[in-house]
C-alpha positions in Angstrom: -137.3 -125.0 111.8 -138.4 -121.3 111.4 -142.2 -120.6 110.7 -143.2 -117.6 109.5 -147.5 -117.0 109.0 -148.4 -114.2 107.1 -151.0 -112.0 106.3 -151.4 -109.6 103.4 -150.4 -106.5 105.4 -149.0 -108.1 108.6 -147.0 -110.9 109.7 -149.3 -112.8 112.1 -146.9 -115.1 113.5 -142.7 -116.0 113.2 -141.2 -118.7 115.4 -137.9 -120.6 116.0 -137.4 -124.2 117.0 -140.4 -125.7 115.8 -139.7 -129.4 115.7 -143.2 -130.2 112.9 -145.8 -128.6 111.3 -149.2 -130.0 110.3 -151.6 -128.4 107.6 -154.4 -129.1 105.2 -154.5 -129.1 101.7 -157.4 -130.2 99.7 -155.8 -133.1 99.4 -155.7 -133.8 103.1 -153.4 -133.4 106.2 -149.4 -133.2 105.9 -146.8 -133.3 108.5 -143.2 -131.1 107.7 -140.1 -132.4 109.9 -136.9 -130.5 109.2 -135.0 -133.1 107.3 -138.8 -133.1 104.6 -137.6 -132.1 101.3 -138.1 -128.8 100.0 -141.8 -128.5 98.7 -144.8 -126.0 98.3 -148.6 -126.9 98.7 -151.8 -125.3 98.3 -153.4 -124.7 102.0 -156.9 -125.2 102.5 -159.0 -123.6 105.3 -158.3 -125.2 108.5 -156.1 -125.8 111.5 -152.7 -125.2 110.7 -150.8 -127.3 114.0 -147.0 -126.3 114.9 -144.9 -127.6 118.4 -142.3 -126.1 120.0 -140.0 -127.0 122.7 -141.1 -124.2 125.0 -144.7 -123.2 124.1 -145.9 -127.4 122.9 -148.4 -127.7 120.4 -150.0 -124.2 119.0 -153.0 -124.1 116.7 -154.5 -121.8 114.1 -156.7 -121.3 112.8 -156.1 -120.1 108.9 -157.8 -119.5 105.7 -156.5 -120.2 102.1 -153.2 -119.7 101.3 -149.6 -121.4 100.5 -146.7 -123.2 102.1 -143.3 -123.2 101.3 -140.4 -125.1 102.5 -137.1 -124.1 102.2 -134.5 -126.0 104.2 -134.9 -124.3 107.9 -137.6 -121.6 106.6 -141.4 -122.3 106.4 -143.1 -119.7 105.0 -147.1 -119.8 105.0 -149.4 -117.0 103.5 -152.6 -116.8 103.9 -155.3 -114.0 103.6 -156.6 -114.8 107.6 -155.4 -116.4 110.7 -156.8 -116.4 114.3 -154.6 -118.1 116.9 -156.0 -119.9 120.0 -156.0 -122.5 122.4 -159.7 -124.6 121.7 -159.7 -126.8 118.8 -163.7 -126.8 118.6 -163.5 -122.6 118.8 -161.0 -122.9 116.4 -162.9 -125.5 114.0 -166.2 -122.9 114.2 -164.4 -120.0 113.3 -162.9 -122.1 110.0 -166.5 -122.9 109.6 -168.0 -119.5 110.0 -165.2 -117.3 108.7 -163.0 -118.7 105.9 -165.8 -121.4 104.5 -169.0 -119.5 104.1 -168.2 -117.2 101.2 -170.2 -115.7 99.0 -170.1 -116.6 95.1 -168.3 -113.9 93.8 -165.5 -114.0 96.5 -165.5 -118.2 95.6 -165.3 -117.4 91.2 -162.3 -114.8 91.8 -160.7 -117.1 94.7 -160.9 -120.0 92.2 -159.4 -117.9 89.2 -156.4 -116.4 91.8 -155.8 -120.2 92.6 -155.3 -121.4 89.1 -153.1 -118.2 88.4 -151.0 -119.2 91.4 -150.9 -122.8 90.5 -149.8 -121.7 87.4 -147.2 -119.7 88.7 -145.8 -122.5 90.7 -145.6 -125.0 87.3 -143.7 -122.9 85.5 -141.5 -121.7 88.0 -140.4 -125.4 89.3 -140.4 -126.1 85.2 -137.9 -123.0 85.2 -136.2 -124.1 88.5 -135.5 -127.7 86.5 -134.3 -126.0 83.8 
């Protein structure tokens, strides 16, 4: 597969040959092998895990955002991402960086979420169509 991570005005990370990916959703962990269907899902803060061939199993560390599978391509944006090699590093920045936010960054967060899962409904309705 093909991961691409990015950031509003940057992409933070694109690899080739990634066997699975593993992310959060509010809903809990998922795993993407390349013969998963198509699908896109709602990321929640967390540790977003990847392997390669050459490079093994890669964390990061990222904050809300969205996943989308497309054959080959797995696209994830998110609004931050900090790459590293310690899990409990990683799991303190989640906590410190992308969970403490104050209320008015959490009302306009929860109103961009249900524009975007609005967005998504209508456009798989539209897709079905």
């Amino acid at each position: 597969m093909h991961l691409k991570v990015l950031l509003p005005f940057e992409v933070f990370a694109e690899k080739t040959g990634v066997l699975r990916v593993v992310a959060e959703s509010r809903e809990g962990s998922f795993g993407l092998l390349p013969q998963r269907l198509d699908c896109v899902a709602a990321l929640a803060p967390g540790i977003l895990v990847f392997e390669t061939e050459a490079e093994g199993e890669v964390y990061m560390a990222v904050d809300e955002g969205v996943l989308v599978k497309t054959g080959a391509e797995v696209l994830v944006s998110v609004r931050k991402a900090i790459g590293g090699t310690d899990l409990d590093q990683l799991r303190q920045e989640v906590e410190k960086e992308f969970l403490n936010l104050d209320e008015q960054e959490k009302s306009v967060r929860s109103v961009m979420a249900k524009l975007e899962s609005g967005f998504i409904r209508r456009f798989a309705a539209f897709h079905h169509e």
